[in-house]
Structures are given as C-alpha cells and as structure tokens.
C-alpha beads as a LAMMPS data file, in Angstrom:
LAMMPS data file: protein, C-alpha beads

147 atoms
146 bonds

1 atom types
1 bond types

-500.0 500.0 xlo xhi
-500.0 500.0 ylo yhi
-500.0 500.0 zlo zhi

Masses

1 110.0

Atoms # bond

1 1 1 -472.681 212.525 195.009
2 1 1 -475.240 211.356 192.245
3 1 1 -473.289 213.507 189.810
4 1 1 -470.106 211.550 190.596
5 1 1 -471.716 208.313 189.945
6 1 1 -473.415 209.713 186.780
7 1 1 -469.904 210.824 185.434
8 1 1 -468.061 207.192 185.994
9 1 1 -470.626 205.111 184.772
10 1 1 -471.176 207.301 181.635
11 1 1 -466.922 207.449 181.174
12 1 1 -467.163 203.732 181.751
13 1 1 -469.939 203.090 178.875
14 1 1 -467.935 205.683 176.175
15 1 1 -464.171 203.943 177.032
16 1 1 -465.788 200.449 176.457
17 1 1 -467.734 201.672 173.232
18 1 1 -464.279 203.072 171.583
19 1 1 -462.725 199.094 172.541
20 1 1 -465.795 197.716 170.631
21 1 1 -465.447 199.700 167.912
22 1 1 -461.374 199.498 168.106
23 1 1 -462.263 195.587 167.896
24 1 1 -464.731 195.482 165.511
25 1 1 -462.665 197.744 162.778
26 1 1 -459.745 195.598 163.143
27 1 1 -457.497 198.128 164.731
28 1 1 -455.884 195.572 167.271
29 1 1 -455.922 192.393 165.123
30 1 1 -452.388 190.926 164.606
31 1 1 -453.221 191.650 160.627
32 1 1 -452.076 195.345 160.561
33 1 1 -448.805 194.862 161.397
34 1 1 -445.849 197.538 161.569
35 1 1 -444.658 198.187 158.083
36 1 1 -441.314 196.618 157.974
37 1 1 -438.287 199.032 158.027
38 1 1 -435.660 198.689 155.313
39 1 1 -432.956 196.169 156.276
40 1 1 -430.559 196.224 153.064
41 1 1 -429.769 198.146 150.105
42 1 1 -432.424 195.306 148.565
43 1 1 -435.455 197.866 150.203
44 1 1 -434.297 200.965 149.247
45 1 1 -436.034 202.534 145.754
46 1 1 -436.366 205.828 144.718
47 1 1 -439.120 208.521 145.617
48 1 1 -439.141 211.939 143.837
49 1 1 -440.523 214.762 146.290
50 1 1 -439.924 217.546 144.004
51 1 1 -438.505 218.301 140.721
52 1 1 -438.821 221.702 138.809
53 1 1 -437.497 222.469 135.455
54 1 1 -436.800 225.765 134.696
55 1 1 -438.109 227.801 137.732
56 1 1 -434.653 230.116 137.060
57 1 1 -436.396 231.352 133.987
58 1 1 -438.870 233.178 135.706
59 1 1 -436.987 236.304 136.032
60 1 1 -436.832 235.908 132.295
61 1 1 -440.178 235.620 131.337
62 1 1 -441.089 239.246 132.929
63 1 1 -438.113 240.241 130.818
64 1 1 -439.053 238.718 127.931
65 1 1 -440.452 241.127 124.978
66 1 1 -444.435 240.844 124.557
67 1 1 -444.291 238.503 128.064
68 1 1 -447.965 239.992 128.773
69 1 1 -450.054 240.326 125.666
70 1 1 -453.481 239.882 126.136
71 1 1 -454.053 237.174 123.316
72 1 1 -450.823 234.784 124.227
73 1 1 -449.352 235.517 127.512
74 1 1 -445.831 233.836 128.590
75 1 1 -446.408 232.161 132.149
76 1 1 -444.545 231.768 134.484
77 1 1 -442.953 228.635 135.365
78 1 1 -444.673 226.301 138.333
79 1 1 -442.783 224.152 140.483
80 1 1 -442.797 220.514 140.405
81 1 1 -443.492 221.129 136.819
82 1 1 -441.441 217.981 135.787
83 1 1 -442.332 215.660 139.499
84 1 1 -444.622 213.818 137.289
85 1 1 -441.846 213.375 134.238
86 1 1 -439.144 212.310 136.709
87 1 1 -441.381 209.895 139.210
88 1 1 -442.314 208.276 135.824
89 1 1 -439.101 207.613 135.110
90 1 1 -437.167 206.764 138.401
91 1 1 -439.697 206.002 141.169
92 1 1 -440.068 202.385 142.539
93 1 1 -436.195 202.095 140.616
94 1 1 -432.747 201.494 143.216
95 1 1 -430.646 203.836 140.126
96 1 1 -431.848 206.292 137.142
97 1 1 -429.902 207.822 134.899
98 1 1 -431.655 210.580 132.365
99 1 1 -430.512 213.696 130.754
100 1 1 -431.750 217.026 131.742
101 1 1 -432.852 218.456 128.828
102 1 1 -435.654 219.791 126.884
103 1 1 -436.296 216.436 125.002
104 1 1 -436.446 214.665 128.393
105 1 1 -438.142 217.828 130.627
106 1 1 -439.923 219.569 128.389
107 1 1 -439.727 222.671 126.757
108 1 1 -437.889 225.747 127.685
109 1 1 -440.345 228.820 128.449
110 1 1 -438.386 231.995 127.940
111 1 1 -436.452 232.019 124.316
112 1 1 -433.037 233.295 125.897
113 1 1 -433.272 231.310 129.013
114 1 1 -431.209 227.950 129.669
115 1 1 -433.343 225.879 131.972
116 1 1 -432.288 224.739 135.372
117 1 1 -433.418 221.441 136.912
118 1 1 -433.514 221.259 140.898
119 1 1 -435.026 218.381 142.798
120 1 1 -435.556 216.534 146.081
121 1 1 -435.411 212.472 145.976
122 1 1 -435.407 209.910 149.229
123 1 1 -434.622 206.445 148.707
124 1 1 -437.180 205.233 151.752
125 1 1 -439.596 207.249 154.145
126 1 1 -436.880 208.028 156.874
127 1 1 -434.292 209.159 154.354
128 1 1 -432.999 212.098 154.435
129 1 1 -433.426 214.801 151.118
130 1 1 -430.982 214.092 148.553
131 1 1 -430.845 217.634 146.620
132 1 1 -430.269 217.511 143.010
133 1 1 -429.282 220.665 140.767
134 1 1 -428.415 220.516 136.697
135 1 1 -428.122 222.789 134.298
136 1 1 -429.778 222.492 130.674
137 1 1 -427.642 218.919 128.676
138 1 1 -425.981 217.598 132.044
139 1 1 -426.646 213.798 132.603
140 1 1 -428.456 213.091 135.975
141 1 1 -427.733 210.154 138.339
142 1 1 -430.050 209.162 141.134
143 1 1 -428.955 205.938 142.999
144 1 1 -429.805 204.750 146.023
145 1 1 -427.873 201.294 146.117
146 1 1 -425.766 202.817 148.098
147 1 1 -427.469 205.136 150.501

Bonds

1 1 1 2
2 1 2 3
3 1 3 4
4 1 4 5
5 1 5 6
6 1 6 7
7 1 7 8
8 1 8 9
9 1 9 10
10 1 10 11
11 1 11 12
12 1 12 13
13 1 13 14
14 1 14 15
15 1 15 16
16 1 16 17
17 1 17 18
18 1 18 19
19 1 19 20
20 1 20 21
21 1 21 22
22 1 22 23
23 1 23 24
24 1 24 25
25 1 25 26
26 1 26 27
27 1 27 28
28 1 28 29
29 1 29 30
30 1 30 31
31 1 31 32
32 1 32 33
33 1 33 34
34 1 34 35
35 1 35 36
36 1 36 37
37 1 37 38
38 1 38 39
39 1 39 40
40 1 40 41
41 1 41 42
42 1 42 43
43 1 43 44
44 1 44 45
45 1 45 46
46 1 46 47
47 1 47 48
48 1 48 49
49 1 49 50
50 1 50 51
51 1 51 52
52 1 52 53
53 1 53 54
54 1 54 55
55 1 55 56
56 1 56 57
57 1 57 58
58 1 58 59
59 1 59 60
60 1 60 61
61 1 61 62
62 1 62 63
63 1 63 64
64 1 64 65
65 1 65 66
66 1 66 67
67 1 67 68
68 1 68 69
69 1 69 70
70 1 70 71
71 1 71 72
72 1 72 73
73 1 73 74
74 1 74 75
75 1 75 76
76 1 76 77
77 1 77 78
78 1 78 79
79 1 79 80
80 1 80 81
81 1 81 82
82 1 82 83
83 1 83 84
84 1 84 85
85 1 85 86
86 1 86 87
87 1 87 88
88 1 88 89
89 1 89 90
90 1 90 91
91 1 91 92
92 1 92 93
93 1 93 94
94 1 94 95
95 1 95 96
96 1 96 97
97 1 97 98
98 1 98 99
99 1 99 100
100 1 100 101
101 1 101 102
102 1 102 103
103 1 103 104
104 1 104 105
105 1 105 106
106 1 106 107
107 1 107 108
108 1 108 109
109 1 109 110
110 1 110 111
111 1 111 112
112 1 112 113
113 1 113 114
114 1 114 115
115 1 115 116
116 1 116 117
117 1 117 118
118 1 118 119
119 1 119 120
120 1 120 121
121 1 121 122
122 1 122 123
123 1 123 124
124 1 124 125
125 1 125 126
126 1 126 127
127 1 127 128
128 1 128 129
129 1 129 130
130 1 130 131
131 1 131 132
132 1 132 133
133 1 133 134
134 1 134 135
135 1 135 136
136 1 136 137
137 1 137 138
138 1 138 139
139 1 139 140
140 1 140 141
141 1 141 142
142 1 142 143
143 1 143 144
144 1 144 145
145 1 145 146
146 1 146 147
C-alpha cells in the first residue's frame, strides 16, 4: 500500500502546483474577462479572410507564349495575392465600396487574361463567410450594417 500513498500525495502536490501557478499568472483573476459578443449592428466591422485577384489567369499563363524562359519567367498567380490590398482598405470599416480593377488590385499577369477577384469577408468572429466574386471593372460592396 506504500505505492498508493506515494501516488496521492504526489497527485495532490502537482494539482495544487498548477492552482499556484493558475493564480499567480492571472488566469482566474476577474481581469480577463469573456470578450464581449456583438450586441448591435454598432459591433459588427469587416474582416477579410481571403481575397485573390486573378487566380483564373493561371490557366493562361501556361498558355501564354514565352511563359517559361529562363531569363523572365511568367508566374503563376498566388492566392490571397490582394488580402493585404483589400484588409487595407475595408478591415476595422461597417461598409467598403472599391472597384475591382487593375488600378485598385494590381496588375493583370497574363496579357490576354481579364482578372477575376474572389474573396471571403466576416463581419465578427462567429459570422458566417460572405463569398465575394467580380470580374475585371465591376464595383464591389462589402457591408456589414446589416448582417
């Protein structure tokens, strides 16, 4: 039975050494409260999660005469090419308006190729995707007054 008693006093000595340290850290202080949930259309700003413009040209590019040479090579298109572009312009914003277009977005890639725009925007955490496609000139509306 010595084992037993080993086992309980050492279980007893680690679960009161995690409530020190849960203490001492701060974890159960009333400071860290629950972040608060939204409660009106007041709380509710926009987040980009994606946004890729041009990712249709890619089938292009491999089409594209002299795509591969060695000393300038046409790559292919990332995505979330424009999330930075976009989340400068809209996040932390309740409505953005911008034009999809190479003056906003960037540059097209392939010569013959009219870039697309698709992305993914949520107006708080627990929202769901609101999916976004344009084509090259249309004007773009993300609001979320109203979701």
């Amino acid at each position: 039975m010595p084992n037993i008693r080993f086992h309980a006093i050492a279980l007893s000595v680690l679960t009161l050494l995690v409530i020190v340290i849960f203490y001492a850290t701060g974890q159960f202080s009333e400071k860290s409260a629950a972040p608060a949930k939204p409660t009106g259309p007041g709380d509710r700003f926009i987040t980009i999660w994606e946004a890729s413009w041009g990712l249709n040209c890619n089938d292009k590019i491999a089409d594209e005469p002299n795509a591969n040479l060695a000393r300038n090579p046409i790559k292919p298109v990332e995505r979330d090419n424009a999330l930075a572009t976009i989340s400068g312009l809209c996040n932390s914003r309740r409505t953005c308006d911008f034009k999809a277009n190479e003056t906003t977005l960037g540059t097209s890639v392939a010569a013959h190729c009219k870039p697309e725009l698709t992305m993914m925007y949520r107006c708080f955490d627990i929202d769901r995707p609101w999916i976004i496609e344009a084509k090259s000139g249309d004007s773009v509306k993300l609001d979320c007054s109203t979701h």
